[in-house]
N, C-alpha and C positions, 0 to 999 in steps of 0.2 A: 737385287730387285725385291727379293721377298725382308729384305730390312728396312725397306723404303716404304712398303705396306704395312708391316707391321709399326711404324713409328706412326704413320698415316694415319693406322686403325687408333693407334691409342691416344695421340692429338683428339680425334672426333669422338673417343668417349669422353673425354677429360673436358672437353666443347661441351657437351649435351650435358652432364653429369653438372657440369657450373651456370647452365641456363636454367637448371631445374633448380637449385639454389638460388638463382635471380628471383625464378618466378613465384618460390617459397618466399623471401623475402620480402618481396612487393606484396604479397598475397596479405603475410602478416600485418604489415604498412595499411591498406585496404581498412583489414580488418579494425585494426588500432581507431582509424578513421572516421569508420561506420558507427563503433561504439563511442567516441567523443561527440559524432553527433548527436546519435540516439540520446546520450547525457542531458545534450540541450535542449532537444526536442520534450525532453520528457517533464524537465524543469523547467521549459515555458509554458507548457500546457497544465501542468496541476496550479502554475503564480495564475492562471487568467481561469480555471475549471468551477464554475459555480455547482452547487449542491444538487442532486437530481432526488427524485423521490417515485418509488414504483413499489407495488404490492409482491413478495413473495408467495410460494406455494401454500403458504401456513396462514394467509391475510392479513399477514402484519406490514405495514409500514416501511420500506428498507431507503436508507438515506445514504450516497452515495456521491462520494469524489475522489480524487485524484490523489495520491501521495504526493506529498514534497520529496524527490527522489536525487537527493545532489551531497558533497562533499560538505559538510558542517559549516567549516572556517568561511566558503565561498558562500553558504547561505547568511552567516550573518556580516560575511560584506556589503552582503545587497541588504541590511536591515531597515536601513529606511524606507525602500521603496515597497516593501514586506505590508499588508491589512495589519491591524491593529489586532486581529485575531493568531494574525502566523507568528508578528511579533513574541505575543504570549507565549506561543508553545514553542517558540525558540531559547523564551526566557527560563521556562522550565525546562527543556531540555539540557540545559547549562550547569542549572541549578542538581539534575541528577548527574551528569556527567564527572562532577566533582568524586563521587564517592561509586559509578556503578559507567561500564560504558552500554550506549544505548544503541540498540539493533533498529529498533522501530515505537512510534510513540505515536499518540492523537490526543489532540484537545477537542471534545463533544461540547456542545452548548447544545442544553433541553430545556421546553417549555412546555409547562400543561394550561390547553388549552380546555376548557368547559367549555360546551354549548348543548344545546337542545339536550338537556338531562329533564326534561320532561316536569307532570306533575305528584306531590309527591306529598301522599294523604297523611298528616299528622295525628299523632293521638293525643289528647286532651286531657290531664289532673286538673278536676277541680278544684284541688283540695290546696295545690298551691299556686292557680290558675297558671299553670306553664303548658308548652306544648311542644312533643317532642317529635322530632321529622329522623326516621330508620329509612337508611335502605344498603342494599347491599348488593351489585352485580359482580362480572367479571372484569368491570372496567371501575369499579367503583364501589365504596364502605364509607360509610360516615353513619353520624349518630348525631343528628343538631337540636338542640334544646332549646327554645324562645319562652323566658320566666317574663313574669307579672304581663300576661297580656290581658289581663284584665286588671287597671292596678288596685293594689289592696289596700295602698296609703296614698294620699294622695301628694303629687310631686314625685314620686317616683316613678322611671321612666323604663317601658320594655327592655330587655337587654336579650342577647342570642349569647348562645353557650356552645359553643363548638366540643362536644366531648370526646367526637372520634371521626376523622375526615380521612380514609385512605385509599394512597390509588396504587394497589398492585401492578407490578411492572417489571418485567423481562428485559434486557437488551441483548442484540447478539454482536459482537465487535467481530468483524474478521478483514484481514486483508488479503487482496488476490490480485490476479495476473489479469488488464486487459486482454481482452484477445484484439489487439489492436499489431499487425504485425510489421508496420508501416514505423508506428511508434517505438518497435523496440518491444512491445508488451508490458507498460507501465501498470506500476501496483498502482489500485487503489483502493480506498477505505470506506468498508461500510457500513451504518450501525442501524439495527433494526429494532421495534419495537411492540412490543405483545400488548401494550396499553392505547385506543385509538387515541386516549387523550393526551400522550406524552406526546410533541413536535420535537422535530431534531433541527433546531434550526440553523447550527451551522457545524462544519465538521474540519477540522483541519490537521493534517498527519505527514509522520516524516519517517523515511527509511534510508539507511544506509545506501549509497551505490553500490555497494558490493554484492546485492541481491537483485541476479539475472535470472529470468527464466531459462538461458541457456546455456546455466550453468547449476542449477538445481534442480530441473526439471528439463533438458535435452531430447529433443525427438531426434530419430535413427539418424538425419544427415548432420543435424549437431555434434552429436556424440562420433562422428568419424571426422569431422575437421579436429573436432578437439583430442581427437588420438594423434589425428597429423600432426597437428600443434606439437604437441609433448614426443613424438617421435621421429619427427620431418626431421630435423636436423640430424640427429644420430643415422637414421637410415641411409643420407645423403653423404655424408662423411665416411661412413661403410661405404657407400656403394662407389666414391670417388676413390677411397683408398684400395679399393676391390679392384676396381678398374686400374689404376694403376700396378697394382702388383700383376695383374694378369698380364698386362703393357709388355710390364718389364720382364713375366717370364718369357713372353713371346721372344723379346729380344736374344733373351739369354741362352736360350734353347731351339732356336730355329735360323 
């Protein structure tokens, strides 16, 4: 009787012990799943993501999109249907890859835009009737010169002298993690600007898949699936193998 139980007993762990391998299994499966979508999800939102533009803590400018977040070879399958901008920076992409491989890259397109720079009182040489317009802010330096504005021979025509026109300018590139947790957490790109008159008028950038937020940055339930991960099966093969010797000593000894 008690051999009949104990055979019983170790059938029903050897049951339980290969349900929890099922359920590891599938779980992996799930998993696998979740992250091929999240793939897509995240590469059809940065193809269709227009530019956004908001003011930082510092009042600068910050210009903001989506990474192009996919496997290389499958971006430049899809390169016809690619902007004429993603184009480019898939063509430099290429063009480095030859000699360096690339983790993460953006093509920036900036425009300075002038307006309302006000008025702006020149000083007068008689002597060689010119006149020279100084100024100099935080957004802006030039030096402009306009000779013969009175002409001294006749037939010769005013002319402007540009001798020093500059516009000081900062950018800050960073890329980061939406907090978008539906999406996956896709990166995106953002370049900010200390000058009001530099526009960023379009931005377009690409990272490797291999950069997860939860796999580089893991909050506490991440970090115990992914110990499961790496120890689920060793644990479960122990504990099947456990279970059986324990089985067989019952048999052996009782």
């Amino acid at each position: 009787m008690k051999t009949i139980q104990n055979k019983l007993l170790l059938i029903a762990v050897a049951i339980i012990f290969a349900f929890g391998f099922i359920i590891y299994y599938l779980y992996n499966k799930n998993i696998e799943g979740n992250d091929k979508y999240e793939t897509e999800v995240k590469l059809k939102n940065a193809l269709i993501d227009t530019i956004k533009t908001y003011k930082n803590k510092n009042g600068e400018l910050v210009s903001e999109k989506l990474t192009l977040q996919s496997d290389f070879n499958e971006l430049k399958g899809m390169y016809g249907k690619l902007t004429k901008s993603q184009q480019e920076l898939l063509n430099r992409i290429s063009e480095v890859e030859k000699s360096n491989s690339i983790i993460a890259a953006a093509l920036v397109e900036t425009n300075v835009e002038l307006k309302n720079l006000g008025v702006v009182v020149g000083n007068v040489n008689s002597n060689d009737s010119s006149i020279t317009f100084n100024d100099s802010t935080k957004y802006l330096n030039f030096n402009i010169k306009v000779n013969h504005v009175k002409p001294i021979i006749s037939g010769i025509s005013p002319t402007l002298e540009f001798n020093k026109f500059e516009l000081p300018n900062k950018q800050f590139i960073e890329f980061h993690w939406k907090d978008d947790k539906k999406s996956g957490y896709p990166i995106a790109f953002s370049v900010s600007n200390s000058n009001q008159y530099f526009k960023t008028a379009n931005v377009n950038s690409y990272a490797i898949p291999n950069l997860k937020k939860s796999d580089l940055d893991p909050n506490t339930w991440q970090k115990f699936t992914k110990w499961v991960d790496k120890k689920g099966k060793f644990l479960i093969t122990v504990g099947v193998a456990g279970a059986a010797g324990a089985g067989a000593a019952l048999l052996l000894f009782k």
